[in-house]
C-alpha positions as CSV (number, residue, x, y, z in Angstrom):
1,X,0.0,0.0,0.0
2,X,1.7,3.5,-1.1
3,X,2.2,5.8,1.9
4,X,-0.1,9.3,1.4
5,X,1.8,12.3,0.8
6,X,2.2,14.4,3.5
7,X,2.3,18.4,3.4
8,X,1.2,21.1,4.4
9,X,-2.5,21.3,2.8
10,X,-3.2,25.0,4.1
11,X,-0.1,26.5,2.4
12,X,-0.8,24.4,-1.0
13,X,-4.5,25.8,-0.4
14,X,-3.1,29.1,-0.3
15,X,-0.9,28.5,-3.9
16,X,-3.6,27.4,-5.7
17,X,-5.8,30.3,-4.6
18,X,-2.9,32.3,-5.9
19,X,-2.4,30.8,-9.4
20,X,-6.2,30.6,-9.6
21,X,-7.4,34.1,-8.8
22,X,-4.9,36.2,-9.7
23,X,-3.5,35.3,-13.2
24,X,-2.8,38.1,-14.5
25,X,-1.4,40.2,-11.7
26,X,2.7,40.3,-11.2
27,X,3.7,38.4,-7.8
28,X,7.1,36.7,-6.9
29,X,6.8,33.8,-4.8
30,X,8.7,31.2,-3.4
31,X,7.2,27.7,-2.9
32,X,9.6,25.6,-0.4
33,X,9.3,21.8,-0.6
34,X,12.3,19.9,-0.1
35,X,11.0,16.1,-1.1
36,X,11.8,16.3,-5.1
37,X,8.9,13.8,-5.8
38,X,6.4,15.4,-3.8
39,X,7.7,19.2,-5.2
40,X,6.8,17.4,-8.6
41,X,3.2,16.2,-7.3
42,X,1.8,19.5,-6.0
43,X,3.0,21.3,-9.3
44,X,1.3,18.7,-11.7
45,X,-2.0,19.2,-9.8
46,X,-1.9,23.2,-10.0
47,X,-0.6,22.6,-14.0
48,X,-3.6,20.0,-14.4
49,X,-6.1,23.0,-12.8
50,X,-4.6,25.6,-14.9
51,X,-3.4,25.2,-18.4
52,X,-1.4,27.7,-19.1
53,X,1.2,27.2,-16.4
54,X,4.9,27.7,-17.8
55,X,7.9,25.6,-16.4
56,X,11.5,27.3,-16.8
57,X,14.5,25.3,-15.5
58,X,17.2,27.4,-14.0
59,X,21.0,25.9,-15.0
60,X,22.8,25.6,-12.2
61,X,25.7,27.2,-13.8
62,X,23.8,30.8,-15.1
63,X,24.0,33.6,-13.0
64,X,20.8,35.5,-14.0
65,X,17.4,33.9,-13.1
66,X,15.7,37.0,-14.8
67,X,17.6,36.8,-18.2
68,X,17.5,33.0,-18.2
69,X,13.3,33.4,-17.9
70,X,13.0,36.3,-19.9
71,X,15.6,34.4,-22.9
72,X,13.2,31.1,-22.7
73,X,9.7,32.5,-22.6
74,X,7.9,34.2,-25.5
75,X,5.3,36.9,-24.8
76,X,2.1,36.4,-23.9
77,X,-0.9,35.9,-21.2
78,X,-0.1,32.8,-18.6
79,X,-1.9,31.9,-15.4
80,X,1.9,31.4,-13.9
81,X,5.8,31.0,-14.5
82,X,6.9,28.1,-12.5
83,X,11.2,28.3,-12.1
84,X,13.0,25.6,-11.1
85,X,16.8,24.8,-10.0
86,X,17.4,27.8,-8.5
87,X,18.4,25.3,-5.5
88,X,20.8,23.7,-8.3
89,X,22.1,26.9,-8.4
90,X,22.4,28.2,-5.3
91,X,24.4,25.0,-4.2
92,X,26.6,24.6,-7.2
93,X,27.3,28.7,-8.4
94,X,30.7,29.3,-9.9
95,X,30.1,32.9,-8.6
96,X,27.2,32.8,-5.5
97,X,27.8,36.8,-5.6
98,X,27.2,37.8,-8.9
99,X,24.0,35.1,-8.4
100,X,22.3,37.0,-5.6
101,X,23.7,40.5,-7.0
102,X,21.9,39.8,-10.0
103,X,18.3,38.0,-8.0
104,X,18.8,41.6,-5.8
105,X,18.3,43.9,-8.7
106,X,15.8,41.5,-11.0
107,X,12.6,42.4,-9.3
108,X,11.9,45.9,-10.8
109,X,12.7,43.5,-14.3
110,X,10.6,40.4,-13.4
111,X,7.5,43.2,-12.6
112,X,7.9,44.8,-16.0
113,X,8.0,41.9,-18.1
114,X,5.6,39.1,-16.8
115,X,1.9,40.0,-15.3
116,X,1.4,36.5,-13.8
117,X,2.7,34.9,-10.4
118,X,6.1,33.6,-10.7
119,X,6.7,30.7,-8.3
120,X,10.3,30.1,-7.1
121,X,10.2,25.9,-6.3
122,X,13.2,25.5,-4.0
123,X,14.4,22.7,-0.8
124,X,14.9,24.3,2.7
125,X,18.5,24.6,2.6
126,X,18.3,27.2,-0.8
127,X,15.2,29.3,1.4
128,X,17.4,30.0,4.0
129,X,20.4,30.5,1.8
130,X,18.0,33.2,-0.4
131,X,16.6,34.3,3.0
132,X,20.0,35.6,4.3
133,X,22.1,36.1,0.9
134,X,19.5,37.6,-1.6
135,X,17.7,39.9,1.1
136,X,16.6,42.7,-1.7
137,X,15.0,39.5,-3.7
138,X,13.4,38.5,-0.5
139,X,11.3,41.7,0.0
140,X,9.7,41.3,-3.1
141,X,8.2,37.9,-1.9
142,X,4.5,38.1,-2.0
143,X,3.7,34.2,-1.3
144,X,6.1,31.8,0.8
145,X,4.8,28.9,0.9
146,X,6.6,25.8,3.0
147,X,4.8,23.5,1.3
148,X,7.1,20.3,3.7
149,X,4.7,19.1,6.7
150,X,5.7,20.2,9.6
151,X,6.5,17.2,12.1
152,X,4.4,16.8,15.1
153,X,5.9,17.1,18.7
């Protein structure tokens, strides 16, 4: 018998209300969820709700998230812009500086090219490393959401 997943229902709640009612309105947001297979789960059954749901994978080895996205994406109306490897990234950057210099100064960028929630989809670790490396990125967050279940006392 497969084991259920277990996460945080609220905060995945809370994403899908995001992607779902608010389309076409800018937002950066960071969705933390460090089981790979379950990170893979939850963003199937928002891309299954919502169609027009674009995926962008991050190379570990780029330094600009922004021109990366921009680069791969043509124009045009999306319910959302999920990124992934950022966590690649973060744990494997030739240059880590350059990387959050360059995530500091994108948000003015991301705001004036894409009206649609963009979803960051990192582990644990890369939050906290974005939390305390990246601080100018992480005002911009609207959403956080720690999508890993909390373990019961």
């Amino acid at each position: 018998m497969a084991t259920p997943l277990s996460y945080d229902v609220a905060a995945f709640n809370a994403l899908q209300k995001l992607v779902g009612t608010q389309p076409r309105r800018f937002s950066l947001n960071m969705a933390v969820c460090s089981d790979a297979s379950l990170r893979a789960t939850l963003a199937q059954q928002l891309m299954a709700a919502w169609s027009n749901i674009e995926v962008v994978s991050f190379w570990p080895y780029s330094e600009d998230v922004f021109e990366h996205v921009h680069e791969t994406l043509d124009e045009g109306p999306r319910d959302a812009i999920f990124i992934y490897g950022l966590d690649d990234a973060v744990a494997s950057s030739a240059d880590p500086v350059s990387l959050y210099h360059k995530l500091n100064v994108s948000p003015e960028r991301w705001k004036a090219w894409f009206a649609c929630p963009i979803i960051f989809w990192v582990d644990k670790p890369s939050e906290e490393t974005l939390r305390d490396e990246a601080k100018d990125f992480w005002e911009w967050l609207t959403g956080h959401f720690r999508l890993d279940k909390v373990p019961e006392l």
